[in-house]
N, C-alpha and C positions, 0 to 999 in steps of 0.2 A: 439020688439028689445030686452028687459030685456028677453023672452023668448029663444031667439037665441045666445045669451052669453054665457049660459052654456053649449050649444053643442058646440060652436065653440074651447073653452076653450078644451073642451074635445077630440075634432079631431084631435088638436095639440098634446095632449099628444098622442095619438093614434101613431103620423107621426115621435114622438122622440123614442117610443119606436120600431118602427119597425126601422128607420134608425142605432139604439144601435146593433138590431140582425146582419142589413147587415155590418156594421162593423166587428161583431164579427164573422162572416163566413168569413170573408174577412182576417182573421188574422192567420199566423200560430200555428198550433193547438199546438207545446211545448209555444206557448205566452197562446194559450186562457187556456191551463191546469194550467196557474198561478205560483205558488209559487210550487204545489205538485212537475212538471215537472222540478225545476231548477236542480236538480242533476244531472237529467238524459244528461240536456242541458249540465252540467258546463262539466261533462266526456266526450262526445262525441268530443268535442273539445277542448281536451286537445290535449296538444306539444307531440309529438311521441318520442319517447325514440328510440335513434340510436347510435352508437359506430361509430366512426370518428377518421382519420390519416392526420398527416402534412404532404402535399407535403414539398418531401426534392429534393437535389443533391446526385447524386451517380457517379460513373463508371457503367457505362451500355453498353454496349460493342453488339451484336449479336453474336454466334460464326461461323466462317466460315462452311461450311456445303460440305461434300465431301462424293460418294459414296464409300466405302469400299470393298474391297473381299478379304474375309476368307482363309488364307492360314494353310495349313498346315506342320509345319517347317519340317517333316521327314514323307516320303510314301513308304514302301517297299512294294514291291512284288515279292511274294515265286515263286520260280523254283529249281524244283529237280536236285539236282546235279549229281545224280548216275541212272543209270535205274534197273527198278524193280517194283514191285507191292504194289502198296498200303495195308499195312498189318492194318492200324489202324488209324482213324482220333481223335486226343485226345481235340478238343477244341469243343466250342459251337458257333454254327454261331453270330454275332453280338456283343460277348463278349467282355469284358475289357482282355487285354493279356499285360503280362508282357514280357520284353527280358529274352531271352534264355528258355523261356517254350515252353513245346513241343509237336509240333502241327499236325505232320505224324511220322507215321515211314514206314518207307519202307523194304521189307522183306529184314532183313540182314544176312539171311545164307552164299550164296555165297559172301557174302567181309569177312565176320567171317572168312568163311574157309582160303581166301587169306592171311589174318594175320595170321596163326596159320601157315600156308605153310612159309611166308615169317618170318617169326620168327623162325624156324626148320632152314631154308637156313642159318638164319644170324649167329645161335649158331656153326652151322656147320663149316662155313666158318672164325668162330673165334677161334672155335677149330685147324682148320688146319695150320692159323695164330702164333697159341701158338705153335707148332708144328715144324713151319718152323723156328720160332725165336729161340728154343732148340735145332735144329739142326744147327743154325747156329755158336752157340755157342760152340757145337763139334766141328763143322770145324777149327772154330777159335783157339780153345784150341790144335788139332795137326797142325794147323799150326805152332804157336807160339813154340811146341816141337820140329817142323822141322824145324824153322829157329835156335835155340837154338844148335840142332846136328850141323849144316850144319856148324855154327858159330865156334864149338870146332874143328871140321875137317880143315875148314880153320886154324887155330891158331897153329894146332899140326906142325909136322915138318915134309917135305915130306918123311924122309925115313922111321919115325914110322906110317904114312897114304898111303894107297894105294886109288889109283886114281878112281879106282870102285865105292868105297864107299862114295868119295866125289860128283862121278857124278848121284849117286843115292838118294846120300841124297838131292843134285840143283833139282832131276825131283818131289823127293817130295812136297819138298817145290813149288814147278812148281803147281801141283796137287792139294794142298789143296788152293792155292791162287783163282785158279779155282773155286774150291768148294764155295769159299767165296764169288765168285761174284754169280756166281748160287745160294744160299741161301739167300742173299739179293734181290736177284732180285726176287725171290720166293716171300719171304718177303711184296714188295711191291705191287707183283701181289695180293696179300691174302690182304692186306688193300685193295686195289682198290676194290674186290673183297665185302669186309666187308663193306667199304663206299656205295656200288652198295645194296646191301640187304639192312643195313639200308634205303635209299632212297628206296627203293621199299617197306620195312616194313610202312617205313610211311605213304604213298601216301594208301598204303592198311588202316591205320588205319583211313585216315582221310575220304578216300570213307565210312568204316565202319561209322566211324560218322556222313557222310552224309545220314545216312538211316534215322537220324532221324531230322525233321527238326523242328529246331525248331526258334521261332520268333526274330530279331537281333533286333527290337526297342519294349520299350511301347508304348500299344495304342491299338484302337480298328480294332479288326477282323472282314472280312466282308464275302461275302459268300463261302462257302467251293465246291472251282473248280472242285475238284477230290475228290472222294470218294474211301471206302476198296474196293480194287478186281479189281480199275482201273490201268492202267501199267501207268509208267512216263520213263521219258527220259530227261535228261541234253538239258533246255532252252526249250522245245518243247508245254508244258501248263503250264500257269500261277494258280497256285493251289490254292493259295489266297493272300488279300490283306488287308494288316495291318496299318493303316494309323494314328498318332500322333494326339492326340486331346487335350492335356494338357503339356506344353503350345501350345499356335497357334500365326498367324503372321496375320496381318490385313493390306494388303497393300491399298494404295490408289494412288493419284496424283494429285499433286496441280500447282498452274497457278508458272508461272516466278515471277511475281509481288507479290504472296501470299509468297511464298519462301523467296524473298529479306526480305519481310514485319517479317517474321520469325528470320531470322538470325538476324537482327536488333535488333528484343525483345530478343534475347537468349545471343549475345552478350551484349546489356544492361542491362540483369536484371537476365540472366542464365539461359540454358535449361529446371530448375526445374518449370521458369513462365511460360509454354507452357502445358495446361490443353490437352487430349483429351476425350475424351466422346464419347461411342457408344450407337448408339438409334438400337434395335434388329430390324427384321421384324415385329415385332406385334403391334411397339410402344414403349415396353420396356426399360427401360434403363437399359445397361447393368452394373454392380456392379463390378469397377476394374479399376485402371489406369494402358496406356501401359506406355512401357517404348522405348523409339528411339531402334531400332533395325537396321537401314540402312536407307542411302539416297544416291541415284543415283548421280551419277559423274557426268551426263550430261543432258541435256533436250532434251526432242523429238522435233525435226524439224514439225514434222508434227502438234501435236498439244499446243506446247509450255509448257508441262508439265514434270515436276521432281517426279520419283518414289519414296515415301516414306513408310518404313514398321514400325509395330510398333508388339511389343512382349506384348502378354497378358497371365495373368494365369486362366486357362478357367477350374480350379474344379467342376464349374458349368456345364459344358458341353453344354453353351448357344449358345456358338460360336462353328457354324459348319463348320467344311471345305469346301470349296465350295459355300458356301452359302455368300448373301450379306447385308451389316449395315449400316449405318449413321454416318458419321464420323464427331461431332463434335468440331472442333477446340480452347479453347477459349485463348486469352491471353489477358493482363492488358492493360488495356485501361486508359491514366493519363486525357485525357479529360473527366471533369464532366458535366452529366445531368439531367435537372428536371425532377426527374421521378415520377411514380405516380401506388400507387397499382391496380391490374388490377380489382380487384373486385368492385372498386370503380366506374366504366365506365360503362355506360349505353346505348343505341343506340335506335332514332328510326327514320321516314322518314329523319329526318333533318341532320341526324348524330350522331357521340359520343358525352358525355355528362353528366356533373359530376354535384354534388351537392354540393356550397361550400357553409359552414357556415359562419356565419360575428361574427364580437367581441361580437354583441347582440343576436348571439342565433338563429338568420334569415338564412333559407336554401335559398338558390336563384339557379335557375339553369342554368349552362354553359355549352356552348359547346365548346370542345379541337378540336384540331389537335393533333394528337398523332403519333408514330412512331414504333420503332419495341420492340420486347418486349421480356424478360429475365428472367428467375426464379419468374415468378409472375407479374411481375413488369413491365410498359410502360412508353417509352421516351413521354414526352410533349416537341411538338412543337412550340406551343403558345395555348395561352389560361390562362395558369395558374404559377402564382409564387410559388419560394418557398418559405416555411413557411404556406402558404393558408393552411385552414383544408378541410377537404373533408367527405361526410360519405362513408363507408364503408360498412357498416352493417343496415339493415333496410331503405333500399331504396324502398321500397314498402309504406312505411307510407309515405314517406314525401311529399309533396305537394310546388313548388314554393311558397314562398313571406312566410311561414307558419314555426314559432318557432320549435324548436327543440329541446330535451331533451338530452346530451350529455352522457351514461352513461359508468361507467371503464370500461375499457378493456385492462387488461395484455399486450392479445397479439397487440389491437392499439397500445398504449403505446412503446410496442416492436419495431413495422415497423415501426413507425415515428422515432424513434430514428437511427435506421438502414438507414435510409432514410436517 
C-alpha cells in the first residue's frame, strides 16, 4: 500500500496536466497568445470610423417628364430665281453660313447685258422727255404772243384794223392752242414711256442680282444640290438647304390636367417658377434654360393634349433639329418630405435599407420604404424620422448592433443642413 501511493499521487498529476493542454487547444489562439496578442485583439475590433447625415424635410417634388422634338425656328431652301448656268459654288458643304453670304453665282452676262440695254432706253427716253417739256415751252411762249396780238387787234378801232388780220391773228392763236395740247400729250407719253424703262431697268437689275444667291437666314448649310456647269431654272431644283441651329425651339405636349396643374403654379407664384430641363440622347443634361415661346389655343381631341414650345440658345450646337430630348418639367412643390440621401440606401434580398446611428454610437439596421428621387436625394415613405442620423459613407465596415466612429465631414454637415 505505502508502495502504490506514490504512483497513484503521480497518475493524477499526469491527468491535470494533460486536461491543462486540452483546455489550452480548446481556446482561441489571440486568448492562448496572452498579453503579447492584446493589441492585435483591441484593433481588430475597433468602432469603424463612418461619416453620417440627419434625415431632414424638404420639397421633393419629381419633375414631370415629356418627350421633346427639336424644332428649328427658320429652314430655308434655295431656288434659282433666274435661269443660267451654274458659274461658281462659294460655300463649303456642312458649313456655318451667315445671311446674305454668297453661295452660287449664276453666269450673269446676259441680265448684265439687259441692264446696260435697259439703262441706254431709260437715258434716251428722258432725253426725249427734256425735249418735249422745251418744246412745250415754245409753244406756250407764241402762244401767249398770239393771244397778246390778237388782244390789241380786238381793242383797236375797226376803221384803223382790218378784218384780215384780226381773222389771222384768231387761226393763230387756234394753232398754237393745238400745239399745246399736242406737246403735253407728248409730254406724258415720254413719262409713261420713262416710268416703263425704269420698271424694266429694274426688274433687269434685280434678275442681275438673282445670279447671285446668296443665304437669306444664319445657320447651317447642308449638301450642295447643284454644282459649276449644271443649268438651273426658277423653282425647278432645290440647290441647297440652310437650316437655323442657334437658337432652336423644342416643342413638346402635355396632358390637360398637367396644363391646368401649370397655369395654377404660374398664376401663383409667376411663370419665372416653372423650371424646364433637357436630358440630350446620351443622357446628358443639357446646359440652358428655355424661355415660353408659345402655347397652343386649343387641345387635341384626339389625345387630350396642348402644344407647347419652348426657345433655347443652342451655341453649343447640342440641340439638333430633328432630333429628340427629355423634357423635364419641375415646379415648387409647398408639400414637405422626409427625405433621405440616396447614397445612404443599401439593397439586398429583403429590400432597401439604411443604417441608423442611436445617441450612443449603436448602428442598427432598417429597412425603408422609399419613393421617387431627385437631385440625389429619396422620398421616405416609412421607415424613418426626421432628425434620425444615418451613415453615409463607409457602409462597408459597419456591421448591425456594432459602435461606430462618427468622423467631420464638411460636406455631411452640408446635406443635413440642406436637408
Amino acid at each position: 500500500m505505502r508502495v502504490l501511493k506514490p504512483i497513484v499521487i503521480g497518475v493524477v498529476l499526469l491527468a491535470l496536466v494533460a486536461v491543462g493542454w486540452i483546455v489550452r487547444g480548446l481556446m482561441p489562439a489571440e486568448q492562448a497568445a496572452g498579453s503579447k496578442s492584446g493589441p492585435a485583439m483591441a484593433g481588430r475590433g475597433a468602432a469603424p470610423q463612418v461619416v453620417t447625415a440627419t434625415v431632414g424635410e424638404a420639397s421633393l417634388k419629381p419633375p414631370s417628364k415629356y418627350v421633346g422634338h427639336v424644332e428649328a425656328i427658320q429652314d430655308a431652301e434655295l431656288y434659282a430665281q433666274v435661269s443660267g448656268t451654274i458659274k461658281k459654288v462659294h460655300f463649303k458643304e456642312g458649313a456655318m453660313v451667315k445671311q446674305d453670304d454668297l453661295l452660287y453665282t449664276i453666269d450673269p452676262d446676259r441680265y448684265r447685258a439687259k441692264v446696260e440695254l435697259y439703262e441706254a432706253t431709260l437715258s434716251q427716253t428722258k432725253a426725249s422727255l427734256a425735249a418735249a417739256k422745251a418744246n412745250l415751252e415754245s409753244v406756250e411762249a407764241q402762244l401767249t404772243y398770239a393771244e397778246q396780238y390778237l388782244k390789241r387787234l380786238s381793242n383797236a378801232g375797226k376803221r384803223s384794223v382790218v378784218q384780215a388780220d384780226v381773222d389771222k391773228a384768231k387761226s393763230a392763236v387756234r394753232q398754237y392752242k393745238a400745239a399745246q395740247q399736242e406737246a403735253k400729250a407728248k409730254i406724258e407719253q415720254l413719262k409713261a414711256q420713262v416710268k416703263q424703262s425704269e420698271a424694266d431697268l429694274k426688274v433687269a437689275r434685280i434678275d442681275l442680282d438673282y445670279t447671285q444667291v446668296r443665304s437669306p437666314i444664319t445657320g447651317r448649310i447642308g449638301k450642295a444640290e447643284v454644282t459649276a456647269g449644271d443649268y438651273v431654272s426658277p423653282g425647278a431644283v432645290m440647290m441647297a438647304r440652310v437650316v437655323q441651329v442657334d437658337p432652336v425651339r423644342v416643342r413638346f405636349a402635355i396632358s390637360d390636367r398637367d396644363y391646368l396643374d401649370l397655369l395654377k403654379i404660374s398664376k401663383r407664384e409667376g411663370i419665372e417658377a416653372i423650371k424646364a430641363r433637357l436630358v440630350l440622347p446620351n443622357g446628358d443634361s443639357f446646359r440652358g434654360e428655355g424661355a415660353l415661346d408659345f402655347v397652343g389655343n386649343r387641345m387635341n381631341l384626339n389625345t387630350g393634349t396642348i402644344v407647347i414650345r419652348l426657345r433655347y440658345d443652342n451655341s453649343s450646337g447640342e440641340l439638333v433639329p430633328n432630333s429628340y430630348v427629355k423634357v423635364l418639367m419641375e415646379t415648387p412643390d409647398t408639400a414637405r418630405s422626409v427625405v433621405l440621401a440616396q447614397e445612404a440606401v443599401m439593397t439586398d434580398q429583403k429590400g432597401e435599407y439604411v443604417y441608423v446611428v442611436s445617441a450612443k454610437g449603436v448602428a442598427q439596421k432598417r429597412y425603408v420604404k422609399l419613393g421617387d428621387s431627385a437631385d440625389g436625394k429619396r422620398i421616405v415613405i416609412s421607415g424613418l424620422k426626421a432628425g434620425e442620423t444615418v451613415v453615409v459613407q463607409g457602409l462597408q465596415k459597419v456591421r448591425p448592433g456594432q459602435p461606430v466612429k462618427v468622423a467631420d465631414s464638411p460636406t455631411a454637415s452640408k446635406e443635413g443642413r440642406r436637408s
